[in-house]
Each structure stands twice: as C-alpha cells, then as structure tokens.
C-alpha positions in Angstrom: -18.1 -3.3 -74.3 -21.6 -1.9 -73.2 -19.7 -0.4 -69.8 -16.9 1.3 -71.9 -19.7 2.8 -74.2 -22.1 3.7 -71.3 -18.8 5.0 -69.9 -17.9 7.2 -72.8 -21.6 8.1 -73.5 -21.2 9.7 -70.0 -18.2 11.3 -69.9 -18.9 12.4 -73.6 -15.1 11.1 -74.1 -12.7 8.0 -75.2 -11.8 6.2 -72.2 -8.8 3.1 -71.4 -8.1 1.2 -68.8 -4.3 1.0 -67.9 -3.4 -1.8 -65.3 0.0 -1.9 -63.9 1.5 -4.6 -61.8 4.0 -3.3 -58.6 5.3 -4.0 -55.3 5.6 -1.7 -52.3 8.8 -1.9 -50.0 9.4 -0.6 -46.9 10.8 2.9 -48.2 8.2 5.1 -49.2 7.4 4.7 -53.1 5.2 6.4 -56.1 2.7 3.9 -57.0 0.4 6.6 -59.0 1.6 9.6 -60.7 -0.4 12.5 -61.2 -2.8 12.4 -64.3 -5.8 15.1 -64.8 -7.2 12.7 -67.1 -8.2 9.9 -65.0 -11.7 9.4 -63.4 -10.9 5.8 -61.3 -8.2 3.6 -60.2 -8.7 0.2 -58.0 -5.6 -0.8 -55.9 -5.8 -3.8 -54.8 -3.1 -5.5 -52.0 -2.5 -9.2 -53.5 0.2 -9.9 -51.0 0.1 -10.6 -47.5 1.4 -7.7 -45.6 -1.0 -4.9 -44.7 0.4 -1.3 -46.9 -0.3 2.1 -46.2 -1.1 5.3 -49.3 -1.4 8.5 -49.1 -1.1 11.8 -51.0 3.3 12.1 -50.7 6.3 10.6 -50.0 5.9 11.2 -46.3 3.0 8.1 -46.1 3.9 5.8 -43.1 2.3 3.1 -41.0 1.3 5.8 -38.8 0.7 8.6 -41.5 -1.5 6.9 -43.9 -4.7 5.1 -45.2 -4.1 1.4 -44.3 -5.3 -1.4 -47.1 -5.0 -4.8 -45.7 -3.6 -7.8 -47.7 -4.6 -10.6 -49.3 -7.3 -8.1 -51.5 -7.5 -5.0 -49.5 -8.6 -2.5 -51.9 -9.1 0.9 -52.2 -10.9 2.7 -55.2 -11.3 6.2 -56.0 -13.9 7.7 -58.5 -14.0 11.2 -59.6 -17.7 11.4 -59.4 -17.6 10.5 -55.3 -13.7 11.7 -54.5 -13.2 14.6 -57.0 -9.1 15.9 -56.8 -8.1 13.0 -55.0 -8.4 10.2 -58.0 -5.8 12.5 -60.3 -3.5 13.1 -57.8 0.4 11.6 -57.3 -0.3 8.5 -54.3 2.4 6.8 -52.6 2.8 3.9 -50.2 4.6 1.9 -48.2 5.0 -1.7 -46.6 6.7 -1.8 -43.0 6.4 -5.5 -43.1 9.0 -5.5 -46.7 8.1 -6.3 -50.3 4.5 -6.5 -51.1 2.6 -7.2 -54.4 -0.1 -4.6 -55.3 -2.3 -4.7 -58.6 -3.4 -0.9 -59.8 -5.9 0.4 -62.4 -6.8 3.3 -63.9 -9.2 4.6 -66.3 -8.5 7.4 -68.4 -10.0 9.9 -70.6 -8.2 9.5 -73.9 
C-alpha cells in the first residue's frame, strides 16, 4: 500500500496494476497495445523458449529484442524509457508456443 501511495503521491494521480497472462507463437503477435496512460510494464518469459519484442508486427528472431526463458524479463519505465513504455509491442517465439506473464501500471 505505501508503494501505490508513494506512487500516486508522485505521479499526483490514481494508479492500477493490470496483469495479463499470454503466450507467444511463432507468428508475430500483439502482446501490448498502445496506452498513453501507462508508466511501467514487466514482461517476464515463464516458458522455456527464448522470444523476441519489438515495436510492430514485423519483430523476428533477427529483428528484435531477445528475452530469454525461464524468467527473462524486460521492464520499461516512463521515467528511464519515455515513449517506449505506451507504445503497441509485439513478439514472437521461433521455437512455438511460449508462456509470458505481462504488467502494467496505469494512470487511472
């Protein structure tokens, strides 16, 4: 409780957390859509396979940011990654289906 109010305090603003369970396959897939109101998400690989994000549908094993599995992450905050943490990220899993965990915080 002291984070969210520290949180809201600072961002002079409600905030929520939204966590979404989802797998990646290996055609390119939405796994974020675009929101102005969020400041973080947390991605976070729980299967085995290594994935790979980026900013469109065009992300690839060769065209994108690779987050290994079993707990490969990748966060973004607005305060260190500006634009970035609103925008629509995709991804992908050459290897086949692929369980990834994803958070977001929000400004209500």
């Amino acid at each position: 409780m002291a984070a969210q109010r520290l949180s809201e305090e600072w961002l002079d603003s409600d905030v929520r957390e939204n966590p979404v369970t989802a797998a990646l396959g290996a055609a390119a897939a939405r796994w974020l859509q675009n929101n102005p109101r969020r400041i973080q998400v947390l991605l976070v690989n729980t299967g085995v396979n290594t994935i790979y994000v980026g900013l469109g549908g065009q992300v690839s094993a060769t065209n994108g940011i690779p987050v290994a599995g079993n707990g490969g992450n990748l966060q973004l905050l607005a305060v260190e990654d500006g634009e970035l943490v609103r925008r629509e990220w995709w991804g992908i899993c050459p290897a086949g289906a692929n369980a990834i965990y994803v958070t977001e915080v929000v400004r209500k």
